[in-house]
VOMIVO-776864 format. One line per field, with one value per residue: residue number from 0; x, y, z of N, C-alpha, C, O in turn. Coordinates in Angstrom, 1 decimal, decimal comma. Layout:
REM residues N
k <- c(NUM_...)
nxx <- c(X_...)
nyy <- c(Y_...)
nzz <- c(Z_...)
caxx <- c(X_...)
cayy <- c(Y_...)
cazz <- c(Z_...)
cxx <- c(X_...)
cyy <- c(Y_...)
czz <- c(Z_...)
oxx <- c(X_...)
oyy <- c(Y_...)
ozz <- c(Z_...)
This chain:
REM residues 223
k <- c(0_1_2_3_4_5_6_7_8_9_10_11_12_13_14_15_16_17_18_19_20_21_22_23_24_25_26_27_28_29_30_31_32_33_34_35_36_37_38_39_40_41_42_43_44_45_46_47_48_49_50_51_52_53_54_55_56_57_58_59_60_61_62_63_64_65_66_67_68_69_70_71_72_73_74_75_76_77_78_79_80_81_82_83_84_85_86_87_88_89_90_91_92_93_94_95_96_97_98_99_100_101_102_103_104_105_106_107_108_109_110_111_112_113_114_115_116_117_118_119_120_121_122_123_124_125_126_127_128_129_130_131_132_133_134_135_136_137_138_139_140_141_142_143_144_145_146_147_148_149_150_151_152_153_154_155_156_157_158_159_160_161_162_163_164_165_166_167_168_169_170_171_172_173_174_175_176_177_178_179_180_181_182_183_184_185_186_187_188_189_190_191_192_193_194_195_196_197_198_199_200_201_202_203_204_205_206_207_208_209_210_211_212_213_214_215_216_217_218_219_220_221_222)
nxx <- c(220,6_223,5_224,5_226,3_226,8_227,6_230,1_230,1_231,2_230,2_229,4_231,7_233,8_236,4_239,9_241,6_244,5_243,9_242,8_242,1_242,2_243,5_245,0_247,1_249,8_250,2_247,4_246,4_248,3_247,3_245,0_245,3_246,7_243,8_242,4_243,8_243,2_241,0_238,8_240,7_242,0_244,0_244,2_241,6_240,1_241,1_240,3_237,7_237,7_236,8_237,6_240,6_242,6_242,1_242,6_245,7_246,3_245,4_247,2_249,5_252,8_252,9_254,0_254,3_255,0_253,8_251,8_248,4_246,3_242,5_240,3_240,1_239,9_237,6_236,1_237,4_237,6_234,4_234,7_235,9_234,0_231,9_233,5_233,6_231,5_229,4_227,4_229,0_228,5_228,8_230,9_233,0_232,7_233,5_236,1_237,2_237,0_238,2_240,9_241,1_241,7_243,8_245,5_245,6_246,1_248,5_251,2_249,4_248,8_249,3_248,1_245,5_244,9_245,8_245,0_241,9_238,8_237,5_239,2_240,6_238,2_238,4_240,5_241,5_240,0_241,1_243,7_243,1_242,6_245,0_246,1_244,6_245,0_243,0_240,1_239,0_239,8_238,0_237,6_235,8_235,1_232,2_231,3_232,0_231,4_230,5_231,6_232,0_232,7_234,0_234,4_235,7_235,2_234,8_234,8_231,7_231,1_232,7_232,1_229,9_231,7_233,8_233,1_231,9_233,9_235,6_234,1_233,6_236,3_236,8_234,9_235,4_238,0_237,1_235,7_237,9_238,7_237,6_234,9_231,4_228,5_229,2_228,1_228,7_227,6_226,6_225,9_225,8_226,8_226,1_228,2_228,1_227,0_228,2_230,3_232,4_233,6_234,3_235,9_238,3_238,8_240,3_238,0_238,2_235,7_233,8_231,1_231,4_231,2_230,2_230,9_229,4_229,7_228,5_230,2_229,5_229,1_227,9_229,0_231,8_233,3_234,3_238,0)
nyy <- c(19,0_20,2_22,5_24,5_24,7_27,6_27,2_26,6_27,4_25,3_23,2_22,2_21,9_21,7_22,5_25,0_23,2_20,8_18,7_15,5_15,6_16,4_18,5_19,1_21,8_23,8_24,2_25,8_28,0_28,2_29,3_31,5_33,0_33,5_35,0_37,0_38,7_40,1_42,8_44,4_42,4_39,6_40,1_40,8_39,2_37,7_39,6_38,7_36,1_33,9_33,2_34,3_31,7_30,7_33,0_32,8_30,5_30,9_32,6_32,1_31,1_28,3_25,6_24,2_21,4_20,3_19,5_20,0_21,1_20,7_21,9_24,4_25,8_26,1_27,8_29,9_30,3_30,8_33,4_34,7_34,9_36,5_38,6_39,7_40,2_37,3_34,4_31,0_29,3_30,4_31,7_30,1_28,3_30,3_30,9_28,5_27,7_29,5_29,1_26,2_27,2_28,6_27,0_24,6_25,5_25,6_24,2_21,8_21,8_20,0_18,0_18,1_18,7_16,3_13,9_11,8_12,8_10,6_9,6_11,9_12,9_10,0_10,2_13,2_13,1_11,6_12,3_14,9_14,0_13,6_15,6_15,7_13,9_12,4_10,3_8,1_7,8_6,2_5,5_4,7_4,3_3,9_4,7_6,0_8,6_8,8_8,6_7,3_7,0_7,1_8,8_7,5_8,2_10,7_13,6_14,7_17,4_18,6_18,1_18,6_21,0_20,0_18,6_20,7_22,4_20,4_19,4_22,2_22,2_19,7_20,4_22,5_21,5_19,5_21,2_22,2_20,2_20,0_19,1_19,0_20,1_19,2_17,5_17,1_14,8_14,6_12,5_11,7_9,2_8,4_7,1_6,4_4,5_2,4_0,3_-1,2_0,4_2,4_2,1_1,4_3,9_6,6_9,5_11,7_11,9_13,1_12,5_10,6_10,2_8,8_9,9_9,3_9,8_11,2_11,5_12,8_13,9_15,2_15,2_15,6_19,0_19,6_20,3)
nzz <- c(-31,4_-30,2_-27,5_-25,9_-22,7_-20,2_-17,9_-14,6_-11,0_-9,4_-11,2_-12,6_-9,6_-8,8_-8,3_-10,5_-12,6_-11,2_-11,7_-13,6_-16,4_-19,2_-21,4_-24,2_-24,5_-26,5_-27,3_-25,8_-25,9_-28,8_-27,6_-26,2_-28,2_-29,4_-28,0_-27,5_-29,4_-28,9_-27,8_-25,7_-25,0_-23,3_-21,2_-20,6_-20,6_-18,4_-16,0_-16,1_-14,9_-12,8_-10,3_-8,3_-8,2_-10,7_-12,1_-12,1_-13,4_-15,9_-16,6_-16,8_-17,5_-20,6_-21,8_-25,4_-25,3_-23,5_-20,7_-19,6_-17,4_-18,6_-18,0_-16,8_-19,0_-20,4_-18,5_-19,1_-22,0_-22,2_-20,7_-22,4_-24,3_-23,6_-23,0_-26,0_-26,5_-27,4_-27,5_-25,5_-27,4_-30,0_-30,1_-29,8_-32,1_-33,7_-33,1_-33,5_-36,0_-37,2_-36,4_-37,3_-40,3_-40,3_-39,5_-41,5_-43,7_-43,7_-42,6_-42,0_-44,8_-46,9_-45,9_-46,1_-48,9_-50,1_-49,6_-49,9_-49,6_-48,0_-46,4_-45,3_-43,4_-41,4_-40,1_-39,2_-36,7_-35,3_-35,2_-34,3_-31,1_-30,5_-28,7_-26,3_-23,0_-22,7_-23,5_-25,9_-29,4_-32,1_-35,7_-38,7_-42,3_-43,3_-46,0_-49,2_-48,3_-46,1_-42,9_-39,7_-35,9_-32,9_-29,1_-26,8_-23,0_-22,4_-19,8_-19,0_-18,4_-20,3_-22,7_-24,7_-25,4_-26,4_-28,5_-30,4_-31,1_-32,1_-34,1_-35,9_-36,6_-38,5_-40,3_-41,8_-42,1_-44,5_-46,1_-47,5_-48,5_-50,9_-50,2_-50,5_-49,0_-46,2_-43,0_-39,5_-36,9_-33,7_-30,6_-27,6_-24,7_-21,7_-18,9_-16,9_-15,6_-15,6_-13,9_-14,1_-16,1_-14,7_-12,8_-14,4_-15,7_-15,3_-13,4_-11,4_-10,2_-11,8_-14,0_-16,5_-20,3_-23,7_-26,8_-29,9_-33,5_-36,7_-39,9_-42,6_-46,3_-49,1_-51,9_-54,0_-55,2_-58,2_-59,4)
caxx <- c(221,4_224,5_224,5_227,5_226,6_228,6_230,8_230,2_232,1_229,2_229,6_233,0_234,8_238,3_241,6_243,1_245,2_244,3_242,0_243,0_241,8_244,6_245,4_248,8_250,4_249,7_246,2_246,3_248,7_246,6_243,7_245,6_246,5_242,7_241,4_244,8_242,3_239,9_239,1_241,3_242,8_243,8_243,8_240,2_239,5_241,4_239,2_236,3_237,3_235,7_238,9_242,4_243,5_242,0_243,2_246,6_246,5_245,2_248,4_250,9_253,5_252,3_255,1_253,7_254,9_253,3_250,5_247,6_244,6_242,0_239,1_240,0_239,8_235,9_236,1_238,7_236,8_233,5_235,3_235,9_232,9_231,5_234,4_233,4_229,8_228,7_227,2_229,9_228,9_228,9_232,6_233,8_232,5_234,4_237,5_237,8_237,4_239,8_242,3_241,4_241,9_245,3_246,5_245,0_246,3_249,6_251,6_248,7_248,1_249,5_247,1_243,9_245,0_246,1_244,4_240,9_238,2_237,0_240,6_240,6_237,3_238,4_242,0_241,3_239,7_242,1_244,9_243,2_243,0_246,4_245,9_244,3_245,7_241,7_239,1_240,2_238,9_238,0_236,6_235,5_234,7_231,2_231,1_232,8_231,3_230,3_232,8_231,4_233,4_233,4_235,2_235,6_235,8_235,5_233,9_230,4_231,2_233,5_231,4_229,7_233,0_234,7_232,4_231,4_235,4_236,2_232,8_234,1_237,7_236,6_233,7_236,8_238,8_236,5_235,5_239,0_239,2_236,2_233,5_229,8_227,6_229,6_227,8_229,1_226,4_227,1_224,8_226,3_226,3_226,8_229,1_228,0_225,8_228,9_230,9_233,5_234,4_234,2_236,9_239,5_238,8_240,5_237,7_238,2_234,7_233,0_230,8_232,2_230,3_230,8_230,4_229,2_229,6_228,8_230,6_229,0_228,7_227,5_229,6_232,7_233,1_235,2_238,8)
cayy <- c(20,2_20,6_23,6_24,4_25,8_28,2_26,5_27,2_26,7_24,2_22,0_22,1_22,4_21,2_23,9_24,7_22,2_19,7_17,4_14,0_15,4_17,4_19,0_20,0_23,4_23,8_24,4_26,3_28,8_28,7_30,2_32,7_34,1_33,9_35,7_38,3_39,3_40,7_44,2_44,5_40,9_38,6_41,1_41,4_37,7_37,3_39,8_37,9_34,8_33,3_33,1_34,6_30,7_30,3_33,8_32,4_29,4_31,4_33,9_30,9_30,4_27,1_25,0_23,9_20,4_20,3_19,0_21,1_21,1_21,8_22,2_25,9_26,3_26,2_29,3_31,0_30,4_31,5_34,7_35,7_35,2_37,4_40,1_39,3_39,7_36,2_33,0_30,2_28,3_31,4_31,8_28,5_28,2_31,5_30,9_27,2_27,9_31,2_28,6_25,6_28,1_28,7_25,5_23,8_26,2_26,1_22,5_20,4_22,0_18,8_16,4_17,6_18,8_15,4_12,9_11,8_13,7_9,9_9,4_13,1_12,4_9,3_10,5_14,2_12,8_10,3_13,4_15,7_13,3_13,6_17,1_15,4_12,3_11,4_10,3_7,2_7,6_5,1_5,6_3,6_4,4_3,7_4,3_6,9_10,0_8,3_8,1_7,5_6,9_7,3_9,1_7,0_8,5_12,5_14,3_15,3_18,9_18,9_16,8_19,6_22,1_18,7_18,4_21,7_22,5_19,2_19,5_23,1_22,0_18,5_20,8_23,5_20,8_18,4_22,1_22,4_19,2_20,3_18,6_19,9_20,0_18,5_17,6_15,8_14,9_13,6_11,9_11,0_8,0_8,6_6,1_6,5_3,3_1,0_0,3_-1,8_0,9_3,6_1,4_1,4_4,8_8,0_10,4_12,6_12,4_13,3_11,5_10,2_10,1_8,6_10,7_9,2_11,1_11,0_12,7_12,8_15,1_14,5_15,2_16,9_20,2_19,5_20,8)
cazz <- c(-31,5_-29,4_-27,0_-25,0_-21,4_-19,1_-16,9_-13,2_-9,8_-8,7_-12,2_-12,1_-8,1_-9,3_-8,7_-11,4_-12,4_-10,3_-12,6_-14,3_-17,7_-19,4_-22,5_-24,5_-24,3_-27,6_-27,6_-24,7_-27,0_-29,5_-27,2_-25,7_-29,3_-30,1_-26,9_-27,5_-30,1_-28,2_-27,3_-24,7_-24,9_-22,6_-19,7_-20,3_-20,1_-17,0_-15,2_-15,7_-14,5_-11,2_-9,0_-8,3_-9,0_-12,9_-13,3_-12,1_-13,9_-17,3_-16,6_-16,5_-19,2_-21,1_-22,8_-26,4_-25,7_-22,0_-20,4_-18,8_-17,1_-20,0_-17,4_-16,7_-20,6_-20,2_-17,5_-20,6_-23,1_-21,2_-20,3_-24,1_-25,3_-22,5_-23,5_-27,4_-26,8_-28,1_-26,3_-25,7_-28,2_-31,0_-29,7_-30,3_-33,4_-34,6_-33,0_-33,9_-37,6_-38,0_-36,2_-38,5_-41,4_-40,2_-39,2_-42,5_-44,8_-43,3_-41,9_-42,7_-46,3_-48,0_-45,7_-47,1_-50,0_-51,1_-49,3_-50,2_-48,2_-46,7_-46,0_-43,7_-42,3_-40,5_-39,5_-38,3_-35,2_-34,7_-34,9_-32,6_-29,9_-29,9_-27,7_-24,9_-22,7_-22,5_-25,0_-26,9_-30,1_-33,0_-36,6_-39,5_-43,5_-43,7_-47,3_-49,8_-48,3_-44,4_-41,7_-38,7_-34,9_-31,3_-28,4_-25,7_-21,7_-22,5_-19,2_-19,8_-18,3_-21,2_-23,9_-26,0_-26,0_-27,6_-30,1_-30,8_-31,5_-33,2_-35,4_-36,9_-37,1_-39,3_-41,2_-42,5_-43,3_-45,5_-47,4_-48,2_-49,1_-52,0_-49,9_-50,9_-47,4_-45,0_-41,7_-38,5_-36,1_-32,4_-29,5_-26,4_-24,2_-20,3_-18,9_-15,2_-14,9_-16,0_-12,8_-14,7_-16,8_-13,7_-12,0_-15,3_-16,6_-14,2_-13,7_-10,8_-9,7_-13,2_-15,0_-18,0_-21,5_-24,8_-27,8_-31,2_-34,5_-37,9_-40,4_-44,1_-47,3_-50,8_-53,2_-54,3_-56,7_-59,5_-59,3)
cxx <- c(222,3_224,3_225,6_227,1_227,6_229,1_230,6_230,9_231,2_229,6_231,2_234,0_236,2_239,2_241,7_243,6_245,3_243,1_242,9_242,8_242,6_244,8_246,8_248,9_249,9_248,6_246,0_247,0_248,0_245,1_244,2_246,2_245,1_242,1_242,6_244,0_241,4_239,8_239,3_242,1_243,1_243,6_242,5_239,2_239,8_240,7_238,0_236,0_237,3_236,5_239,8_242,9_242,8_242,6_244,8_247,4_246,5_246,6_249,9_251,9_253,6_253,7_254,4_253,5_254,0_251,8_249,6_246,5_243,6_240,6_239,2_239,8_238,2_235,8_236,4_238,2_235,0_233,4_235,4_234,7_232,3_232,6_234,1_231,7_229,0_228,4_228,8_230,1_229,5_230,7_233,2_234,1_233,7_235,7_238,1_237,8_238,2_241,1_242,1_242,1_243,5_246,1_246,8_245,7_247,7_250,4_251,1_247,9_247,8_248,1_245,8_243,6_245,2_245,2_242,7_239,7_237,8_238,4_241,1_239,7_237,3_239,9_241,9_240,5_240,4_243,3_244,5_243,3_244,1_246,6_245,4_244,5_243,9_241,0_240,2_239,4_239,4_237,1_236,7_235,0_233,4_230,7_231,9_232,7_230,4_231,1_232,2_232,6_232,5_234,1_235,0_235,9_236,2_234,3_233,0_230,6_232,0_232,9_231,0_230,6_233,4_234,2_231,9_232,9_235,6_235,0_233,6_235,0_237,3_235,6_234,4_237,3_238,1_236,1_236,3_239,5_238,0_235,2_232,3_228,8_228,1_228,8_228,5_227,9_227,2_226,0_226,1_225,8_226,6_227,1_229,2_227,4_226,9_229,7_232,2_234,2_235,0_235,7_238,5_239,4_239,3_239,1_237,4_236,6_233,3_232,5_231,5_231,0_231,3_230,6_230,6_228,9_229,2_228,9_230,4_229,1_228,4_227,5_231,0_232,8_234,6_236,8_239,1)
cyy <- c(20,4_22,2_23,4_25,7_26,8_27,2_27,4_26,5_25,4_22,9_21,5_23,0_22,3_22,5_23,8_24,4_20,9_18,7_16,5_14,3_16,9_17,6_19,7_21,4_23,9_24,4_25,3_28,0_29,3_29,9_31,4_33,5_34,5_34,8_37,2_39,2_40,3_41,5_44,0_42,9_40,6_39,1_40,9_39,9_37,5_38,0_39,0_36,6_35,0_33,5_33,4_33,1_30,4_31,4_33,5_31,5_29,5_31,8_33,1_31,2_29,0_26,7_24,6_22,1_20,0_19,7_19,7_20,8_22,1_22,2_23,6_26,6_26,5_27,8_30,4_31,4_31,5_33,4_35,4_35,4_36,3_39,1_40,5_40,0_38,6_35,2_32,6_29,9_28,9_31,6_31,0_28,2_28,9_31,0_29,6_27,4_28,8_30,0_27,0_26,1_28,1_27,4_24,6_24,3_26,0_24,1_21,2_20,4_21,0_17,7_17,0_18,2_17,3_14,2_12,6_11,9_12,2_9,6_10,7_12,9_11,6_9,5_12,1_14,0_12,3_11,7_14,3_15,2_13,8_14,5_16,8_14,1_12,0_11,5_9,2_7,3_6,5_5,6_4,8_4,3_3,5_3,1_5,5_8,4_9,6_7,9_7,9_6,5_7,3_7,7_8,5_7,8_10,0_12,7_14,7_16,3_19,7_18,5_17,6_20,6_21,1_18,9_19,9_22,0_21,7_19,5_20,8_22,5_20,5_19,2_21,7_22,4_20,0_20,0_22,6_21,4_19,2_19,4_19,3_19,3_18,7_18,8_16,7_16,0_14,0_13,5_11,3_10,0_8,4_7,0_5,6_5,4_2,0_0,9_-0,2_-0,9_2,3_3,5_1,6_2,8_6,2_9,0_11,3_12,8_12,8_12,5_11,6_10,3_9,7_9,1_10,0_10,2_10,4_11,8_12,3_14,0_14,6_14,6_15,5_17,9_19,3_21,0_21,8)
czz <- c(-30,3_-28,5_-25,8_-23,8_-20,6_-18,2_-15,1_-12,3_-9,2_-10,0_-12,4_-10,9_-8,2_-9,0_-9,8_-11,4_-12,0_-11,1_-13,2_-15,8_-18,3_-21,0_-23,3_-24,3_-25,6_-27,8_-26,6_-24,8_-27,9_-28,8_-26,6_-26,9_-29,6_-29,2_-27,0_-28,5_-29,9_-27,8_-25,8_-23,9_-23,7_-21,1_-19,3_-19,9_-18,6_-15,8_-14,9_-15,7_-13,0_-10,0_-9,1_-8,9_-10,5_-13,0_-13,5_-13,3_-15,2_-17,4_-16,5_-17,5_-19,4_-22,3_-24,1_-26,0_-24,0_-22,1_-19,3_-18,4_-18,3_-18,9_-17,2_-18,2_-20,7_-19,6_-18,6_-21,1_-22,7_-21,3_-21,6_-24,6_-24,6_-23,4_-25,1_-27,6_-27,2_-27,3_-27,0_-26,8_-29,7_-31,3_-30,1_-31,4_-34,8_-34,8_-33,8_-35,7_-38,0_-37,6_-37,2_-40,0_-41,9_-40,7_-40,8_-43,7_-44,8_-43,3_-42,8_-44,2_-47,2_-48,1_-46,6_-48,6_-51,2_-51,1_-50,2_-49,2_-47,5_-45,5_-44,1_-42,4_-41,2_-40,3_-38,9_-36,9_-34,3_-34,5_-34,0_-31,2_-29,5_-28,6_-26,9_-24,7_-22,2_-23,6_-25,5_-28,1_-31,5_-34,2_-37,7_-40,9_-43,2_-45,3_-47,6_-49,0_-47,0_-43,5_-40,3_-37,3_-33,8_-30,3_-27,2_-23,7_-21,6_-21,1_-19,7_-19,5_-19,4_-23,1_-25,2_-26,1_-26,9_-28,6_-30,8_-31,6_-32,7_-34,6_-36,5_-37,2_-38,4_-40,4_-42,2_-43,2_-44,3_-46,6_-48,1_-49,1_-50,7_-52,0_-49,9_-49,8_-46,6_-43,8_-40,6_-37,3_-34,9_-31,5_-28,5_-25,4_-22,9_-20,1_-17,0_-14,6_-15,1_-14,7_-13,0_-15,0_-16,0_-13,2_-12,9_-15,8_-15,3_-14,4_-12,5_-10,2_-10,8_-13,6_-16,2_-18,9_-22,9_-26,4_-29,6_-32,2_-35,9_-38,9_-42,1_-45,0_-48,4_-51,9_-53,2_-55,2_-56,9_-59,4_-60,2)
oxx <- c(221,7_223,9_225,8_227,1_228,6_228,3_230,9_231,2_231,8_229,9_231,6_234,6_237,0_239,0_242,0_244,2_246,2_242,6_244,1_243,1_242,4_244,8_247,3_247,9_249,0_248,7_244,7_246,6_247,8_244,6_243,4_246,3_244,9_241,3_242,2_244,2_241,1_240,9_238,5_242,5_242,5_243,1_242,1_238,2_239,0_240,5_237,5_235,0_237,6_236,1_240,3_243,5_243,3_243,3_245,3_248,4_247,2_247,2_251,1_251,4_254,2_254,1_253,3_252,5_254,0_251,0_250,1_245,8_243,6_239,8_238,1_239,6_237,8_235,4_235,8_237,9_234,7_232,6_235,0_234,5_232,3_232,2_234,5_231,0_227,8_229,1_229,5_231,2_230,2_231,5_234,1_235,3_234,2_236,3_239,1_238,8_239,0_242,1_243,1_242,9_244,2_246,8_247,9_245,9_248,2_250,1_251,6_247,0_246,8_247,5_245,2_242,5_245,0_244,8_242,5_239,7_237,6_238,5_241,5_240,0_236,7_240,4_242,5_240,7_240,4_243,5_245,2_243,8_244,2_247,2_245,3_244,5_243,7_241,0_241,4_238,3_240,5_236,0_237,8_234,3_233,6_230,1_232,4_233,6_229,3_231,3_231,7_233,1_231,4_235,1_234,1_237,1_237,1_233,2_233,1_230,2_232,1_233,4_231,4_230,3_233,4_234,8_231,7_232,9_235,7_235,3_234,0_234,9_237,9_235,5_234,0_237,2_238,9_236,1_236,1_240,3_237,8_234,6_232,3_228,4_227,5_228,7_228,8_227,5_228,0_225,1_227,0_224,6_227,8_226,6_229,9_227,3_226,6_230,0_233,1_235,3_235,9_236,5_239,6_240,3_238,4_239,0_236,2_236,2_232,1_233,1_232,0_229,9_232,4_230,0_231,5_228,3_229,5_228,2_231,1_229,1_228,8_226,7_231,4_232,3_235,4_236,7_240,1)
oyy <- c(20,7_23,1_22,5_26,9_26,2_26,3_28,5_25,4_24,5_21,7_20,4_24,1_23,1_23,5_22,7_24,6_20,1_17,9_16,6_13,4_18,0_16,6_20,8_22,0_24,7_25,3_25,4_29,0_30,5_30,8_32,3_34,7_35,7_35,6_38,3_40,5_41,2_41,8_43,6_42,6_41,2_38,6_40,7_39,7_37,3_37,4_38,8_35,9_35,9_33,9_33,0_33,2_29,6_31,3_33,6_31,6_28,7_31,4_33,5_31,8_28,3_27,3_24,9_21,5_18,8_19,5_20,0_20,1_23,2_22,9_24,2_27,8_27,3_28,7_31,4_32,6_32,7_34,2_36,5_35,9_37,3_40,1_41,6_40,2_38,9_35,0_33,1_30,0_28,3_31,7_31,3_27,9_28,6_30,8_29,6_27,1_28,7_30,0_26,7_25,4_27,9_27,0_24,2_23,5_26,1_23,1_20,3_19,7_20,9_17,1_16,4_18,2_17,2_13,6_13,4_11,2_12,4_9,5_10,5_12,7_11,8_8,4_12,0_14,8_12,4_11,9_14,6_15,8_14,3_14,2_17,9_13,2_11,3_12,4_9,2_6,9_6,0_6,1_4,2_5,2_2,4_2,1_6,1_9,2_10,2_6,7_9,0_5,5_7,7_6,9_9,0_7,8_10,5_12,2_15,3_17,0_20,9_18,6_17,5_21,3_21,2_19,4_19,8_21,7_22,1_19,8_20,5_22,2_20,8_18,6_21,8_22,2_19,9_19,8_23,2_21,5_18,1_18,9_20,4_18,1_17,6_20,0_15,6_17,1_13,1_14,4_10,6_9,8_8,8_6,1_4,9_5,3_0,9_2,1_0,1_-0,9_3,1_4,4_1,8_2,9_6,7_9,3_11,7_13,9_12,8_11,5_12,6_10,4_10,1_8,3_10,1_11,2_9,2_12,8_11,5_15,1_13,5_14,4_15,8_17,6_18,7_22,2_22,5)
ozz <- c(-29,3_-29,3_-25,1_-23,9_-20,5_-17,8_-14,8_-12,4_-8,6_-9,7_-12,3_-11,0_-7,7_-9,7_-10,3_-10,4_-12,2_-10,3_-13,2_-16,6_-17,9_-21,7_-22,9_-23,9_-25,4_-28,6_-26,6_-24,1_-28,1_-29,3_-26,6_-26,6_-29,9_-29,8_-26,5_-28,4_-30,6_-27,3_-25,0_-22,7_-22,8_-20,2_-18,2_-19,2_-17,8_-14,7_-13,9_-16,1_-12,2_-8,9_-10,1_-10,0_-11,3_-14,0_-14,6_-13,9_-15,9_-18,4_-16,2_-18,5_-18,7_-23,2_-23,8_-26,2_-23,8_-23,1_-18,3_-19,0_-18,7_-19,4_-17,5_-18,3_-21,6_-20,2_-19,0_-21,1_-23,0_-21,6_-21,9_-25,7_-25,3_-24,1_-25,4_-28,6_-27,4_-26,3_-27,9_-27,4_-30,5_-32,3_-30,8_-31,8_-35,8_-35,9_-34,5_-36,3_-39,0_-38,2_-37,9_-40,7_-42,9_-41,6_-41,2_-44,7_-45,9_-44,0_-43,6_-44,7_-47,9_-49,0_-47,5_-49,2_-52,4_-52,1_-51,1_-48,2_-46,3_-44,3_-43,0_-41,2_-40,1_-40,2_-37,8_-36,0_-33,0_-33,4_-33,0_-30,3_-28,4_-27,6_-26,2_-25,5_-21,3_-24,5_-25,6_-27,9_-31,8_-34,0_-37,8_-40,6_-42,8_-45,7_-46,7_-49,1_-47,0_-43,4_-40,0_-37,6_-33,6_-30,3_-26,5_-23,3_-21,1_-21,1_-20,8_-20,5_-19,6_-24,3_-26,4_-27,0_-28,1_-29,6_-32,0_-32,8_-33,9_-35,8_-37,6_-38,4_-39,4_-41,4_-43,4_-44,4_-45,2_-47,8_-49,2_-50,1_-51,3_-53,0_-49,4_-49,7_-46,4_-43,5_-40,9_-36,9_-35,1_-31,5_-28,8_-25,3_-22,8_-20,6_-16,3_-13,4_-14,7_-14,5_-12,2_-14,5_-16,4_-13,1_-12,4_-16,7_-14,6_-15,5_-12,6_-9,8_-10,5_-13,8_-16,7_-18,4_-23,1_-27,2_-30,4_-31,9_-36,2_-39,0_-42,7_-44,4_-48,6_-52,8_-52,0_-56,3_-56,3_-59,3_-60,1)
């Protein structure tokens, strides 16, 4: 079972900003509509982050097509569930599904309306990548209703928000796509004992990890 911890100044020392592991504007948009939400919105987050520089860094203006440091998104995030009342991980969960809902319903209506749910399964991972310059990921058809992949090179301080996120966002869309008990399951690999891969892979000091998944369900309803 995944559990997504608080982020602290000891697990993550980094400035804002100043990490090698970055995320689009985009999604960084998107969270600052979901936390605008909040009684007493994004003001109320930015109180109860850790330092004048994350509150800075939250309080920025974020281009869509930009590139950002996503490590202060842990603190963000953190901070609204706190303002929300709910653990992290309860938070996550919420938010990432009201914004699959959107997104899914909307842009990417066609993709999983048309496609065939193994067809989503192994390309919705491959597309969220896109939103971060780390994580290389790779996935494979198993069988009709088995996809299974791998994210190569995600920080472990970051490892269960990834997956916690990506899991809702892939578990929305395969029910849209009229999948019957979709699960995606992940296990992680730490990457700290390889020295080869330490040497080719940027990581600011972090251990690295590599996150296996598998994404199944067993059946579909009838249109």
């Amino acid at each position: 079972m995944l559990t997504v911890r608080e982020p602290t100044l000891e697990t993550i020392p980094t400035e804002p900003g100043k990490s090698p592991f970055r995320i689009k504007g985009v999604a960084w948009l998107d969270t600052l509509a979901r936390h605008s939400e909040l009684p007493g919105g994004c003001s109320a987050v930015a109180s109860l982050l850790p330092t004048p520089a994350h509150r800075a860094y939250y309080e920025q203006s974020f281009l869509p097509s930009g590139w950002y440091d996503v490590l202060p998104m842990l603190f963000c995030d953190a901070a609204a569930a706190r303002v929300a009342g709910l653990t992290l991980e309860d938070s996550l969960r919420q938010g990432t599904r009201r914004h699959a809902h959107r997104v899914l319903s909307g842009i990417y209506r066609s993709f999983v309306r048309v496609l065939v749910p193994s067809a989503v399964a192994w390309a919705l991972p491959r597309l969220a990548s896109n939103y971060y310059d780390f994580g290389s990921v790779t996935t494979e058809r198993v069988s009709v209703q088995h996809v299974r992949g791998t994210v190569r090179g995600v920080p472990e301080v970051v490892a269960d928000w990834y997956a916690v996120t990506s899991l809702e966002f892939v578990l929305v869309a395969l029910d849209l796509c009229g999948c019957v008990k979709p699960t995606l399951d992940w296990t992680t690999h730490s990457t700290r004992d390889d020295p080869r891969r330490a040497a080719r892979e940027p990581s600011g000091g972090f251990a690295l990890t590599d996150l296996d998944f598998d994404i199944r369900w067993v059946g579909t309803r009838e249109a």
